[in-house]
C-alpha positions as CSV (number, residue, x, y, z in Angstrom):
1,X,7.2,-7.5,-24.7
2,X,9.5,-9.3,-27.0
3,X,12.7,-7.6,-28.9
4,X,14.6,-9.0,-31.6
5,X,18.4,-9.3,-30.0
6,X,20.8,-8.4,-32.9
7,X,24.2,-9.7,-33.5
8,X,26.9,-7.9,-31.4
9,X,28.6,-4.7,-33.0
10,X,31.2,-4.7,-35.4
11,X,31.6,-9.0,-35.8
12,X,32.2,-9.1,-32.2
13,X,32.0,-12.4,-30.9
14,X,28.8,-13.2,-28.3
15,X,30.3,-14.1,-24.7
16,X,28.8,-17.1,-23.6
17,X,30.1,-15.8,-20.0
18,X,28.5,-15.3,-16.4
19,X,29.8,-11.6,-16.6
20,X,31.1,-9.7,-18.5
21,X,28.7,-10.6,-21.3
22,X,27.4,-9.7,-24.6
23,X,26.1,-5.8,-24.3
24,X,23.6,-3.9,-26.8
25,X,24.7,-1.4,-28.8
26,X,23.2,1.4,-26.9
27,X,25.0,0.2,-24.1
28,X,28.5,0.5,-25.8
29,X,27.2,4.2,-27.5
30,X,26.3,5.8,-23.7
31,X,30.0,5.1,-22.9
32,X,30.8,7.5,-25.3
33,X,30.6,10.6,-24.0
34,X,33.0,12.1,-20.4
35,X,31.2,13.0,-17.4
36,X,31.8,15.1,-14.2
37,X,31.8,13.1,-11.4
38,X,31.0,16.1,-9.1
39,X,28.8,17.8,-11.9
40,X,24.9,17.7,-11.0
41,X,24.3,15.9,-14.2
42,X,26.1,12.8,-13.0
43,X,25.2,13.0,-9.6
44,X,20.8,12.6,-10.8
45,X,22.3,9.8,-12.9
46,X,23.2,8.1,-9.7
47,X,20.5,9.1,-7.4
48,X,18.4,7.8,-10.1
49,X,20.0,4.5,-10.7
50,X,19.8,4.1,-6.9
51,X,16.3,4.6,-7.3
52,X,15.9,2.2,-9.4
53,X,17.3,-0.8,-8.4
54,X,15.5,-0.2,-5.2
55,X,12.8,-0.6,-7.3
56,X,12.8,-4.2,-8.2
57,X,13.2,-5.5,-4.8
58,X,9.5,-5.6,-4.3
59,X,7.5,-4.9,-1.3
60,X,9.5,-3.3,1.6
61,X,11.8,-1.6,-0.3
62,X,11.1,1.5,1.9
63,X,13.0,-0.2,4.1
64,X,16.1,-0.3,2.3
65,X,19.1,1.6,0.3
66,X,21.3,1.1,-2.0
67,X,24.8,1.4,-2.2
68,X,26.7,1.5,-5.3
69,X,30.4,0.2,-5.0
70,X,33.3,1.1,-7.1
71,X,35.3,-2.4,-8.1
72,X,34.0,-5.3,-9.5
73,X,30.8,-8.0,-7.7
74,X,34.1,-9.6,-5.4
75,X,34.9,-6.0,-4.2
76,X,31.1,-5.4,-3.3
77,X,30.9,-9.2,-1.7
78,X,34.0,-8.3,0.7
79,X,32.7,-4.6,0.9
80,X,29.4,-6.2,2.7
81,X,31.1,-9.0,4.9
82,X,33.4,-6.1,6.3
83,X,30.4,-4.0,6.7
84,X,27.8,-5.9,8.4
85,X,29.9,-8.4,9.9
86,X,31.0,-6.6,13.3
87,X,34.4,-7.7,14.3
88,X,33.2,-10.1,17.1
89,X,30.5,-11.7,14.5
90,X,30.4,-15.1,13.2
91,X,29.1,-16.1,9.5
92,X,27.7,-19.3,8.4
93,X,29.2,-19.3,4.9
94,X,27.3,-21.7,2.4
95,X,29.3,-23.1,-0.3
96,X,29.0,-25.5,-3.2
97,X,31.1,-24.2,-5.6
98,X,34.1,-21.7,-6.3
99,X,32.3,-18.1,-5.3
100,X,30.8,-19.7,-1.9
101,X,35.0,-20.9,-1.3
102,X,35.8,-17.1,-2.4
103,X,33.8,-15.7,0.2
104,X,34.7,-18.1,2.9
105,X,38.3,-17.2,2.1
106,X,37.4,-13.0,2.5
107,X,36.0,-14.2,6.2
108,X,40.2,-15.1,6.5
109,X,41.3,-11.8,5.4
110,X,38.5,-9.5,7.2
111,X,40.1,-12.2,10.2
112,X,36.2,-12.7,11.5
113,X,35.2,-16.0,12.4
114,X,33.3,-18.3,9.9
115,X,31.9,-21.7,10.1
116,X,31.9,-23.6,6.2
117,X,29.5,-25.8,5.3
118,X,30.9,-26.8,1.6
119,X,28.7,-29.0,-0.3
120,X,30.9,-29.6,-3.2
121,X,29.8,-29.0,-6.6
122,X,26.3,-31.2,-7.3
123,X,24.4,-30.2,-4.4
124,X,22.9,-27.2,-3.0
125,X,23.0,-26.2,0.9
126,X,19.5,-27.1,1.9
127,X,17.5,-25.1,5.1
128,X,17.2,-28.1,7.2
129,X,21.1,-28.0,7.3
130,X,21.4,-24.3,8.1
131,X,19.2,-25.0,11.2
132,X,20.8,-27.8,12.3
133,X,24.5,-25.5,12.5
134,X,22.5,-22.5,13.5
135,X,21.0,-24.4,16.6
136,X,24.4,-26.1,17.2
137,X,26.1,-22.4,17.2
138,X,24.6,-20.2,18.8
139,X,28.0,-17.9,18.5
140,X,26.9,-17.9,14.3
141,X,25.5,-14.3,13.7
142,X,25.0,-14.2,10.2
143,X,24.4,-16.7,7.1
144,X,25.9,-15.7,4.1
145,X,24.3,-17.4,0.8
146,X,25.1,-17.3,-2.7
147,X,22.0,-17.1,-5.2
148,X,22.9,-18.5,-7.7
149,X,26.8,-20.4,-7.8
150,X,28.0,-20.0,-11.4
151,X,31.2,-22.3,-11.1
152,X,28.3,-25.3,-11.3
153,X,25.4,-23.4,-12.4
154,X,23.4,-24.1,-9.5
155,X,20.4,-22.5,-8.2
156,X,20.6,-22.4,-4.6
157,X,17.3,-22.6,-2.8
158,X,17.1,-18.9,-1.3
159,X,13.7,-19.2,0.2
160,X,14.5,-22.1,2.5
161,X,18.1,-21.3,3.9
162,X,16.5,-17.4,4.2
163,X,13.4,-19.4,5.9
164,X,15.6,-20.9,8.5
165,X,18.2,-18.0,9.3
166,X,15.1,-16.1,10.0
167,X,14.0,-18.9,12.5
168,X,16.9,-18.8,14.4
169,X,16.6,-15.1,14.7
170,X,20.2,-14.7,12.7
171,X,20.7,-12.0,9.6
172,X,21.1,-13.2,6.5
173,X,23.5,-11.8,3.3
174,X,22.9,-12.9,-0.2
175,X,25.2,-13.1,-2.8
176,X,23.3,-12.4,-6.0
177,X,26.2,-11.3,-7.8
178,X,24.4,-13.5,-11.2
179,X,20.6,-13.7,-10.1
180,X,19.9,-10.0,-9.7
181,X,17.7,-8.8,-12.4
182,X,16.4,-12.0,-13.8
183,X,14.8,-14.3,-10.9
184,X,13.1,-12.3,-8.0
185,X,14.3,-10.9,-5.3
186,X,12.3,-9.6,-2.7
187,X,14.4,-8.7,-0.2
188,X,11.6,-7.9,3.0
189,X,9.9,-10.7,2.2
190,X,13.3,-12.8,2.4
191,X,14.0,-10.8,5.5
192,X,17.5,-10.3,4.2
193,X,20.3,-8.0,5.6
194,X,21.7,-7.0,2.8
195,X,22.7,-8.3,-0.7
196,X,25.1,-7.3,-3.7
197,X,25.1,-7.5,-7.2
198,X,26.8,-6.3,-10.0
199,X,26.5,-4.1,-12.9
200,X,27.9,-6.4,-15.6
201,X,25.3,-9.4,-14.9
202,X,21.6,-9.5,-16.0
203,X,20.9,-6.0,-16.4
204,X,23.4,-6.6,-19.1
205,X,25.7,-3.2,-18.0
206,X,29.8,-3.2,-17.6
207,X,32.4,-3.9,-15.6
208,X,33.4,-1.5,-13.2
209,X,30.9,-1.5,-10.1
210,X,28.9,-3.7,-7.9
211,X,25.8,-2.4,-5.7
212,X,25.3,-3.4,-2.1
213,X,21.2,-3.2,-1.5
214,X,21.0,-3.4,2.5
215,X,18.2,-2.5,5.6
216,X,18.8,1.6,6.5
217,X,19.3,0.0,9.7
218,X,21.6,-2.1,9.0
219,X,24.1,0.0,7.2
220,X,23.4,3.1,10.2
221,X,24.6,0.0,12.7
222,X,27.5,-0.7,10.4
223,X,29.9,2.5,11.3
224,X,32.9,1.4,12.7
225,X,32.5,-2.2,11.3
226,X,34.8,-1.7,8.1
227,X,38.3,-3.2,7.5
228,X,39.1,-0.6,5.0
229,X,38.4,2.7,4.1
230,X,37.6,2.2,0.5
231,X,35.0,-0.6,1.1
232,X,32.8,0.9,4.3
233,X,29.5,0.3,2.7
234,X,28.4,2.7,5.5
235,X,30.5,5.8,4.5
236,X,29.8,5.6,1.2
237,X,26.1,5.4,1.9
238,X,26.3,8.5,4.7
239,X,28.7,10.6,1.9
240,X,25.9,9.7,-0.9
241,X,23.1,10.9,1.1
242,X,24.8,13.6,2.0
243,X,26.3,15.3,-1.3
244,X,25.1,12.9,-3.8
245,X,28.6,11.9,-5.0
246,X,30.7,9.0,-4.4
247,X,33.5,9.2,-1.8
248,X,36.2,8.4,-4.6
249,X,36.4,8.7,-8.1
250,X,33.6,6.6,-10.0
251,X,33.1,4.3,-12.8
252,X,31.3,7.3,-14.7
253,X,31.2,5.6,-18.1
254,X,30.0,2.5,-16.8
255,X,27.3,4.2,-14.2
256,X,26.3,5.8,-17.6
257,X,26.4,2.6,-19.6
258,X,24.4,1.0,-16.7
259,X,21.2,3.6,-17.1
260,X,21.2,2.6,-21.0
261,X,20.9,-1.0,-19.6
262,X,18.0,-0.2,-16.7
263,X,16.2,1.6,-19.8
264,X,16.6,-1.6,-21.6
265,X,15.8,-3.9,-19.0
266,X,12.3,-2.1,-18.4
267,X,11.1,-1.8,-21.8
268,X,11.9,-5.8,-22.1
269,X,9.2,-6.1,-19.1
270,X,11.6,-6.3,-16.4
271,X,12.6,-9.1,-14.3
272,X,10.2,-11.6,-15.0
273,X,10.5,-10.8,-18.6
274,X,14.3,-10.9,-18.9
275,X,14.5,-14.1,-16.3
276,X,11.9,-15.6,-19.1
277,X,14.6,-14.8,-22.3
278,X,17.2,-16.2,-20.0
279,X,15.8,-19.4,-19.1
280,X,14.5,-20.2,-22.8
281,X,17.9,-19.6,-23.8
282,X,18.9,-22.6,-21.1
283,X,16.4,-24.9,-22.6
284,X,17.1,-24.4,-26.1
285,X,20.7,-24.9,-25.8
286,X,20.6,-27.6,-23.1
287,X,18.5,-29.8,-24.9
288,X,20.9,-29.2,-28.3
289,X,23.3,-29.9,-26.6
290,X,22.0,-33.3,-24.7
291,X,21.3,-34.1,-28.4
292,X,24.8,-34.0,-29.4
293,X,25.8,-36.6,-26.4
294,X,27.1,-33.9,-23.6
295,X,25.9,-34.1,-20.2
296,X,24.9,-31.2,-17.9
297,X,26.8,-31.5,-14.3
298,X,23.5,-30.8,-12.4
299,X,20.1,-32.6,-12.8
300,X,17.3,-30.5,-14.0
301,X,16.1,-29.5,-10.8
302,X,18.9,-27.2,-9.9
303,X,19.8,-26.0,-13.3
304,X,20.1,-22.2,-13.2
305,X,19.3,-19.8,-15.9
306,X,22.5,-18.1,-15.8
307,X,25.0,-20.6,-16.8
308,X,25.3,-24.7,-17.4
309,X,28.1,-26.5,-16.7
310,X,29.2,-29.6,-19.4
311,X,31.3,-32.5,-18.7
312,X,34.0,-32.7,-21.1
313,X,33.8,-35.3,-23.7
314,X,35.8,-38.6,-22.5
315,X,36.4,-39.2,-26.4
316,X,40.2,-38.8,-26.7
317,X,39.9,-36.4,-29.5
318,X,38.3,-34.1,-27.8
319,X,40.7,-31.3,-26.1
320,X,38.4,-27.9,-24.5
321,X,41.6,-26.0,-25.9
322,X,41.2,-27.1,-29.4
323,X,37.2,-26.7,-28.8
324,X,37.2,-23.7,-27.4
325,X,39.1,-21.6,-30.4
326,X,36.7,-23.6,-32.8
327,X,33.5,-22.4,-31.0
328,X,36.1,-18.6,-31.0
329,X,36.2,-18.8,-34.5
330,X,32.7,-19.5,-34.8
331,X,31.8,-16.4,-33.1
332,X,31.0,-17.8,-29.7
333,X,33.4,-17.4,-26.3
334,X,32.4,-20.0,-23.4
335,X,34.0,-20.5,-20.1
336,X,36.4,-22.8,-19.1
337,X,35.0,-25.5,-15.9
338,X,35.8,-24.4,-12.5
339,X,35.4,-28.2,-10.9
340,X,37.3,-30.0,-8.7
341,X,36.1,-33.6,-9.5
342,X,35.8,-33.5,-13.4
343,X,36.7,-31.9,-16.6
344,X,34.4,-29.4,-17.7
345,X,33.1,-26.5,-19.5
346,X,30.1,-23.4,-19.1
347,X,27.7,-21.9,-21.0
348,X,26.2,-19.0,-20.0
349,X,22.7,-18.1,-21.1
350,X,22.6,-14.8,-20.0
351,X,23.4,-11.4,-22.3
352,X,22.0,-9.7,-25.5
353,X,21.3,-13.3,-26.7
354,X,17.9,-15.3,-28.0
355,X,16.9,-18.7,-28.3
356,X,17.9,-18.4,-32.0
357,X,21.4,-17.7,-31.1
358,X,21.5,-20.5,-28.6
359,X,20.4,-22.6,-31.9
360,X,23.5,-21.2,-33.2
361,X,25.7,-22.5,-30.5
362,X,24.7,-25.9,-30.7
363,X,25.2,-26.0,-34.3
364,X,28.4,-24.5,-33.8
365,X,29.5,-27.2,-31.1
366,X,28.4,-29.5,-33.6
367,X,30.7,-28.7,-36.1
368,X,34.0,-28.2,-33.7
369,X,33.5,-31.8,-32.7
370,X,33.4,-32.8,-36.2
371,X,36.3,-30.8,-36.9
372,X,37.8,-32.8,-34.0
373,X,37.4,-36.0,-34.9
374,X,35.1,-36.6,-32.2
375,X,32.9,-39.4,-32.2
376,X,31.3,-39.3,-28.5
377,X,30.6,-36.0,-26.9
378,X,29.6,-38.3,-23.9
379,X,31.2,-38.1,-20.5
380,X,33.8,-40.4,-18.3
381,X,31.9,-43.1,-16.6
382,X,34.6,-42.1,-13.8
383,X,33.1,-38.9,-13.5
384,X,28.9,-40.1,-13.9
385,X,29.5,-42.5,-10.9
386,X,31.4,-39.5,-9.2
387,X,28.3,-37.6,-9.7
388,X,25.7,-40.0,-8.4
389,X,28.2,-41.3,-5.3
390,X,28.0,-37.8,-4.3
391,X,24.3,-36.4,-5.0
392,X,23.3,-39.4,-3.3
């Protein structure tokens, strides 16, 4: 079922961000109001939201818990690799971007052993390479994938790299810190471990906690695993069960925020539905912005949609600093690039946003390069030839 999105409260401007992101009003309203953290009332609030994140992992889910984690989606990515890692395990981290490079660099500080396959930014890690290390290595206990990588915007293909972890008989982790919520994720059916995301991402909640959604046996294996007492997904999960509270003190606004969002989220029709608003919001916007002579980093077939990423104009009027307050002042925040090879910028698609506000944005970077002087909004050869040298 379709809903209107209204602008944000009070002129705020929309956040054109992976997370944090542009939040209803009802949202904002539930934070409102102080809660107990030992009081009963709080403690249904998070058996229920517990409940209902299991909930849209599909068929299987039975098999599974879930752990909510004080800290933001980084704290519930390190929170899992200490967890379910044992100390004498092995990951295969896949990277192509800066969140698969953040995880490989927790595998140094949890000081367990890692192998790194890094694509770069253009290209996805595909399951044919996954078996090839896996049947190199047979040492590698665990693959750890990210979803979806928001420094690039790409869509990683989950089903294949879970297809071949599963073949080698090896357990695999998901980072779904930005997919969760919008694009399916049936955990059983993935044969997945265990998988985290986050509270301020597509169910369009706060800041302030990430959930780790893991096999009951997994996380009754994990005791003793952990690498510090505030992240042992496995004692917060026996304390949970046992009293219904969290070990320390939680996020109590934001748990409460994040049931106005689940309400929101179902009445929308769920993930299909929300996944639906999210990718029309990539089309509409992408092709604007095509239109005005920017280029996307990725070709179509890996566009995500959670966030695009958009060379930088090689026009020497254009300056993302300069562009950036314009498209401010025009009541629209993006994010700066996170590449290695070539100046760029992202748009995330994702929030209390429409394709009519996406309309908005393109009109609005239509007018900051005008107000720039900008002629050409297209990219550096250097950095097209960079792009097809290495997607080849």
């Amino acid at each position: 079922m379709a809903h209107p999105i209204p602008a944000p409260h009070m002129g705020e401007p929309y956040l054109l961000t992976p997370g944090p992101l542009t939040t209803s009003y009802k949202v904002k309203q539930a934070m409102l109001r102080d809660w107990g953290s030992w009081d009963n009332d709080f403690r249904t609030m998070t058996r229920d939201m517990r409940a209902r994140l299991l909930a849209m992992i599909g068929d299987g889910a039975d098999a599974y818990d879930c752990v909510p984690v004080q800290g933001s989606g980084s704290f519930a990515v390190e929170a899992m690799l200490g967890s379910f890692v044992p100390r004498d395990g092995k990951v295969l981290v896949l990277a192509n971007g800066a969140y698969g490079l953040r995880a490989s660099a927790t595998m140094d500080y949890l000081d367990r052993a890692k192998v790194l396959l890094n694509k770069g930014d253009y290209l996805p890690p595909r399951g044919h390479e996954v078996s090839q290390i896996l049947a190199d290595d047979p040492t590698i206990t665990h693959v750890l994938a990210i979803h979806c990588e928001t420094s690039s915007g790409i869509l990683n293909p989950i089903q294949e790299i879970a297809d071949a972890t599963h073949a080698h008989g090896r357990k695999l982790l998901i980072d779904s810190m930005s997919a969760f919520g919008a694009l399916p994720l049936d955990a059983a059916a993935l044969n997945c471990a265990a998988f985290v995301s986050s509270a301020n991402k597509c169910i369009e909640g706060v800041p302030g906690f990430g959930f780790v959604i893991a096999r009951k046996s997994e996380l009754a294996a994990a005791r003793g695993n952990a690498h510090s007492l505030s992240l042992d997904v496995e004692a917060q999960w026996t304390t949970m069960n046992k009293t219904g509270q969290w070990r320390f003190t939680p996020p109590t606004h934001v748990v409460a925020a994040f049931i106005e969002a689940l309400n929101a989220h179902e009445a929308e029709g769920g993930v299909a539905a929300r996944g639906a608003r999210y990718t029309r919001n990539r089309d509409v916007m992408v092709a604007g912005m095509r239109d005005l002579g920017f280029e996307t980093l990725l070709d179509d077939t890996w566009l995500s949609p959670i966030i695009v990423t958009f060379f930088c104009p090689d026009d020497p009027a254009f300056q993302f600093d300069q562009f950036y307050e314009l498209m401010k002042q025009r009541g629209f925040i993006i994010y700066p690039g996170k590449l290695t090879v070539a100046d760029s910028f992202r748009v995330g698609c994702i929030g209390q946003m429409d394709e009519h506000v996406m309309r908005r944005v393109v009109d609005a970077a239509r007018l900051a390069l005008s107000d720039m002087g900008v002629v050409s909004a297209a990219p550096p050869v250097a950095a097209l030839n960079e792009r097809k040298k290495l997607a080849a």
